[in-house]
N, C-alpha and C positions, 0 to 999 in steps of 0.2 A: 371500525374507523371510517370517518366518512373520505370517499375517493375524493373530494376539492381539496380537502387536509391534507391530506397522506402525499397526491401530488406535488402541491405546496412544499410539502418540507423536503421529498427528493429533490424537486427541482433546487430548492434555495439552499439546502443543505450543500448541490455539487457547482452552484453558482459563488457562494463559499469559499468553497474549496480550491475553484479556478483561482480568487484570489490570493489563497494564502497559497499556494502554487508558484504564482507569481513573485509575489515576497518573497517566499523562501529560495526562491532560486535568484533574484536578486542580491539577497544575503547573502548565496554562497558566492555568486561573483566578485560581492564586494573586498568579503574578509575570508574566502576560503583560503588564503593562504596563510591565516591567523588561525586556523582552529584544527584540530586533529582529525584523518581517516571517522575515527568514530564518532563525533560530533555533527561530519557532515551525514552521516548515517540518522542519529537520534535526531536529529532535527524534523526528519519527516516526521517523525510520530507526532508532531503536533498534526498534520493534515489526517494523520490515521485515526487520530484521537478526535478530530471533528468531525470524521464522518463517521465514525462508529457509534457515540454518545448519542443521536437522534433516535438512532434504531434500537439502543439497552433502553435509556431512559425517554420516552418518548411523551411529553407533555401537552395533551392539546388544550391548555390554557395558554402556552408559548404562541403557538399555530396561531389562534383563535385570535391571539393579540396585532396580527400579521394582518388579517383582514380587519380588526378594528384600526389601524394605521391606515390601511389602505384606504379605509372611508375618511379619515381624518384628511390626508395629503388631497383625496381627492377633492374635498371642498376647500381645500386652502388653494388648490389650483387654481380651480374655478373664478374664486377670489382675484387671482391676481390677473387670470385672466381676463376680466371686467375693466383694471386698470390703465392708466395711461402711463407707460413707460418712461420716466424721465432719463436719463442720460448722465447717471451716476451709478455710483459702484454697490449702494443701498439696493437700488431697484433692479440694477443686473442682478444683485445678488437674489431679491426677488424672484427676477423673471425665470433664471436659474432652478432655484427653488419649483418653479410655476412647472418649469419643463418636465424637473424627475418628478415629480407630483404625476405627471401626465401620464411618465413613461410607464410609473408603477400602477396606475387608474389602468391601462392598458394591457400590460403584463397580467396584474390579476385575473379582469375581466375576460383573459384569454384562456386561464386555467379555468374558469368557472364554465367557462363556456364549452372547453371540449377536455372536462375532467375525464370523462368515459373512454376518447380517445387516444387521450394519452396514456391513461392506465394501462388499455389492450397494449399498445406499440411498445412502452414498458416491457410489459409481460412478458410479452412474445421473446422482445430482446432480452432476458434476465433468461427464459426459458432454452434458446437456443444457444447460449454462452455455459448454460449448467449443464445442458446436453454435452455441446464439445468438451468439455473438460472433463465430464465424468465417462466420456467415451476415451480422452488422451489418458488421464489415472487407468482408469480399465486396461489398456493397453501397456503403458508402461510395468503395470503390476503382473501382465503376465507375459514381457518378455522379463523378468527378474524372478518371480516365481520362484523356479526351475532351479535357479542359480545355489552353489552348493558352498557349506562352513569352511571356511577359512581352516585349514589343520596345520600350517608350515608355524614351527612353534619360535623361530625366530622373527615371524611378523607378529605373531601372539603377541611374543614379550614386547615388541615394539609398539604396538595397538597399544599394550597399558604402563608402559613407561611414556607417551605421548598423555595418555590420560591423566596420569599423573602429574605431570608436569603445565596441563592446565587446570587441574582439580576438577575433571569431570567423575564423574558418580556413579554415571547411569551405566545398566550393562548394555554391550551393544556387541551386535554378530557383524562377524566383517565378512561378507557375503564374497566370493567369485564368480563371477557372470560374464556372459557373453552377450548379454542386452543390449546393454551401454557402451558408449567412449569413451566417456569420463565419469570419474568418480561423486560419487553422490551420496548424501545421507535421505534415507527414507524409513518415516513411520516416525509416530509421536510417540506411542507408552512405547513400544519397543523396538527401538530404531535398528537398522542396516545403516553398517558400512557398506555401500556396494564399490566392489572395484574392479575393474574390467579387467579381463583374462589378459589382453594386449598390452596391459601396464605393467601390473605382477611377472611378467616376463621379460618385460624391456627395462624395466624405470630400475634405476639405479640406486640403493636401501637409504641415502641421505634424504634425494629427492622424494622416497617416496613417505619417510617421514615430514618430510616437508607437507606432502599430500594431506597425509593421517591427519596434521596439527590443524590444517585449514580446515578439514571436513567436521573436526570436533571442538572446533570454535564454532562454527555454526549450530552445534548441537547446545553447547555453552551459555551462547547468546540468546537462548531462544527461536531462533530462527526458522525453524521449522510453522511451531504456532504462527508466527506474524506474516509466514507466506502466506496462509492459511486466510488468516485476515485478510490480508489484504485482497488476496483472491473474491473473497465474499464481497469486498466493498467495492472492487471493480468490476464484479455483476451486478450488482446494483446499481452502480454510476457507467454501466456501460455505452451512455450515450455520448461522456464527457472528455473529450480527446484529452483536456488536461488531468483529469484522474489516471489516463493510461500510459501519458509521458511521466507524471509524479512517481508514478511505482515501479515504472521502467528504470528511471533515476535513481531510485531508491535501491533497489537490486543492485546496481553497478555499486550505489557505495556500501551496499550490506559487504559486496565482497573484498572492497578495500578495506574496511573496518576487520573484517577477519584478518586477513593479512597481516595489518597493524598489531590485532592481539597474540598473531604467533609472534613477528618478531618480537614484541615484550616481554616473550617467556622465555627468546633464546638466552642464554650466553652469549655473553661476547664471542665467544671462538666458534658459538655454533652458526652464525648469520654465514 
């Protein structure tokens, strides 16, 4: 792939992104209090879905068409540039025209020019973002390691009368650790319950089914995978402050959306 392309579509791809960003959190200001926990959730996937599709399906007749525009706005510029401005809403609209003509003649010209070094500063930054994370995973994975099977058979049966009660499937070890604070689900084909020793001894068996239900809506939901994603797409956009508040955003309402799907599954008498 040639490095003007490749930069090209990162950069426009998370310029993008900024704006549906934007939008969508517009949206949610407008009518969040019209739509459900989980809807403010699903919404982001449309930003997840626009910046994943460049990198599965990556077309460089799309790209290609990006500088053939560019040369187009650029001589229309030019064009207007030459002219005498009249002092109507035609020619603003024009002159208007004239300016992003300019701004994109400029922008381009700027990738073209230091495609090399933005690829390296890229790099570098995608490289020291994958190092930390696979040094935080490393860590995390061996203070849990250790941590030993669940045998109290009254939270057994609770683990799968909670599963049941949202139709999960999958088998999962409900792990006791002393890693952690809080309870977490880890691992895709065969996930952990992890639950911290200091909870199992304090939390009280409604609460702590309350716990179980939230951790296996996450598992339900898919959530696991779409951290996952996401994480990849914000190494990749790790220059873009609005990529790293969108996913931030995103996380708080993954974890309202779970909340919402337990109480849907309670009873009345069990809220």
């Amino acid at each position: 792939m040639n490095l003007d392309l490749f930069i090209n579509m990162v950069i426009n791809s998370s310029v993008i992104a900024s704006l549906l960003t934007a939008l969508i959190f517009i949206f949610k200001l407008v009518f969040g209090k019209h739509i459900s926990a989980r809807w403010h959730y699903v919404i982001w996937f449309v930003l997840l879905l626009r910046l994943a599709v460049p990198y599965i399906i990556f077309s460089p007749f799309f790209i290609s068409d990006l500088f053939k525009t560019a040369s187009t706005v650029d001589g229309f510029a030019d064009g207007i540039k030459n002219q005498t401005i009249i002092s109507n809403p035609v020619s603003q609209s024009s002159a208007l025209l004239g300016s992003i003509g300019q701004a994109f003649k400029t922008y381009i010209s700027f990738i073209l020019s230091n495609a090399e070094t933005l690829f390296v500063i890229w790099t570098l930054g995608v490289v020291i973002l994958s190092l930390y994370y696979f040094v935080y995973n490393s860590l995390f994975w061996r203070r849990v390691k250790n941590g030993t099977v669940f045998t109290d058979q009254n939270i057994i049966k609770l683990l799968e009368d909670c599963k049941h009660k949202l139709n999960v499937q999958t088998n999962i070890s409900l792990i006791q650790t002393s890693g952690i604070s809080i309870p977490a689900i880890f691992g895709v084909i065969r996930p952990w319950l992890l639950m911290p020793e200091r909870v199992l001894k304090i939390m009280e068996y409604e609460n702590l089914r309350y716990i179980i239900l939230h951790e296996l809506a996450h598992l339900k939901r898919k959530d696991i995978v779409i951290n996952w994603i996401s994480l990849i797409l914000q190494i990749i956009h790790w220059f873009n402050p609005f990529v790293w508040f969108a996913f931030r955003r995103m996380r708080i309402d993954r974890e309202l959306a779970c909340d919402e799907l337990v109480l849907l599954n309670l009873e009345q008498n069990e809220v």
